[in-house]
N, C-alpha and C positions, 0 to 999 in steps of 0.2 A: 210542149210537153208531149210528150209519147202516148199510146194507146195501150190498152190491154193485146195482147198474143192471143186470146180466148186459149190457153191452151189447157188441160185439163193433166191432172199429177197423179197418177197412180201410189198412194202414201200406203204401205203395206208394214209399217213400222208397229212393233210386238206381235206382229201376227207368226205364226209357222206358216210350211208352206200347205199341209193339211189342213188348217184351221182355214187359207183362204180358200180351198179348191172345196170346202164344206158352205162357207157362207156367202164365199163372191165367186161360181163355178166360171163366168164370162169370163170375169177379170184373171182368175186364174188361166184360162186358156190364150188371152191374149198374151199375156206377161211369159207365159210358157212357150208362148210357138215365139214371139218377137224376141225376147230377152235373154231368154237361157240359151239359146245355140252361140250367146256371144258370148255368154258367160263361163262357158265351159270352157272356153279357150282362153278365160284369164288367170294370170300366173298367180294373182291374187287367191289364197284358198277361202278367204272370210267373201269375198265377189263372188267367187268360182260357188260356193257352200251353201252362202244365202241368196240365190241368184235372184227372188222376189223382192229383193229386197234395196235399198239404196246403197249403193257404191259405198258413201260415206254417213255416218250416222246422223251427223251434225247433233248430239245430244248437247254441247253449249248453248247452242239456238233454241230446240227443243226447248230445254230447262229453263231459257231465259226469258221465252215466250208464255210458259206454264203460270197461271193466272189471270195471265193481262188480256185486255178488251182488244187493244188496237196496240201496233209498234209504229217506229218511227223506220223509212226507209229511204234510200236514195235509188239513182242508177249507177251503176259502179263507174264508168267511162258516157261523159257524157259535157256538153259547152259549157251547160249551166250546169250548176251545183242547186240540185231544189232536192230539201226533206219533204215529208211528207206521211201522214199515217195508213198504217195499211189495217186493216181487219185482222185480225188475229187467227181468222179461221183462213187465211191464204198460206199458204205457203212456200214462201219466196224462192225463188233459181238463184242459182251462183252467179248472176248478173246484177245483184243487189245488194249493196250492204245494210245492213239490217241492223237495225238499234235496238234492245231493248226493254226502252221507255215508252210510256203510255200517257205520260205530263206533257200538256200544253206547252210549260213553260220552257222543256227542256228542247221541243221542236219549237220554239221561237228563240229559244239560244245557237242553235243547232243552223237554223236561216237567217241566223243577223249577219249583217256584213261583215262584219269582222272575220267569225266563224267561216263562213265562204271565204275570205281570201285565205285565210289560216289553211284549210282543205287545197285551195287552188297555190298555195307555197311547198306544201307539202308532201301533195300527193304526186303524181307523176304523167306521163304524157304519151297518148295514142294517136300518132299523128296531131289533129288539132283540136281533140278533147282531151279535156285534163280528164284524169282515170285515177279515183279515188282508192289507194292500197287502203284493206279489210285491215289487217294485220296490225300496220303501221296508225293507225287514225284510231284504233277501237282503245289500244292502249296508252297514246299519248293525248288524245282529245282533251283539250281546255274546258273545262264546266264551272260554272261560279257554283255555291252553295247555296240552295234555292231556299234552307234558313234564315241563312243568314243575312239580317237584317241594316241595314243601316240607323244608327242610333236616333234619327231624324228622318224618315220615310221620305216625306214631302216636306225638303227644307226648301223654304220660304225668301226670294230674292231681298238685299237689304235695301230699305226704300232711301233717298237721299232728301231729304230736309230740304224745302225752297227755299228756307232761311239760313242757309248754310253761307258761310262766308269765301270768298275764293280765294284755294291758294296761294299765298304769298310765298316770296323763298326770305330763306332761315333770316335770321339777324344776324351779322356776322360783327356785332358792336362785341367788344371785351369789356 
């Protein structure tokens, strides 16, 4: 399994660019001298506009994260297919797909075998990692209903009588 990047995310999301150069003056100067000379020159005007700001909102993520303790994550290209929860206070790169669920039971459906080959049929190939499409997996993924029950939870093997007689074949008398 991989390591943390240690790397650190600059998240300037509902902020203006006054409101950060008033309460984060550092953060404001770095993001100003690093980011904006590049972003002036994109043709995007929402980039070009909110240069503090992230390229893409990801407000699905955002929204889907709002609540919850911990999600469910992977690596997008990678040998092995391993889920795993992440903090909910991280903020994942476009290097992850990101679940989210915050249920146990859903990261143990999510790493049963099954599920991995399902993922490893499915998804597509980087060189000799299988490379899990976001897109493709988030809206077709297989999930049982974690309701629903079986009418017998723990149904009970049927025990065989030592007094049971053996098999005979049929009578074939008329």
């Amino acid at each position: 399994m991989g390591h943390s990047r240690d790397a650190m995310v600059i998240d300037l999301d509902n902020l203006s660019s006054s409101d950060v150069m008033i309460r984060f003056p550092a953060v404001f100067q770095w993001v100003f001298e690093k980011v904006k000379p590049e972003r002036d020159q994109n043709r995007e005007p929402y980039r070009r506009d909110n240069w503090w700001l992230f390229g893409r909102k990801n407000t699905e993520l955002r929204s889907g994260l709002s609540g919850l303790v911990r999600y469910v994550a992977t690596v997008e290209t990678s040998k092995h297919r391993v889920f795993v929860f992440l903090d909910a206070s991280i903020l994942p790169d476009n290097k992850l797909v990101n679940i989210a669920l915050d249920d146990a039971y859903f990261l143990g459906v999510l790493s049963s075998r099954i599920h991995v080959k399902w993922t490893l049929a499915t998804g597509s190939t980087f060189g000799r990692q299988a490379c899990l499409r976001q897109d493709h997996m988030l809206r077709t993924i297989p999930l049982p209903n974690p309701h629903r029950r079986p009418s017998h939870p723990h149904p009970r093997p049927r025990r065989s009588s030592t007094h049971t007689a053996s098999a005979s074949k049929p009578s074939t008398q008329t």
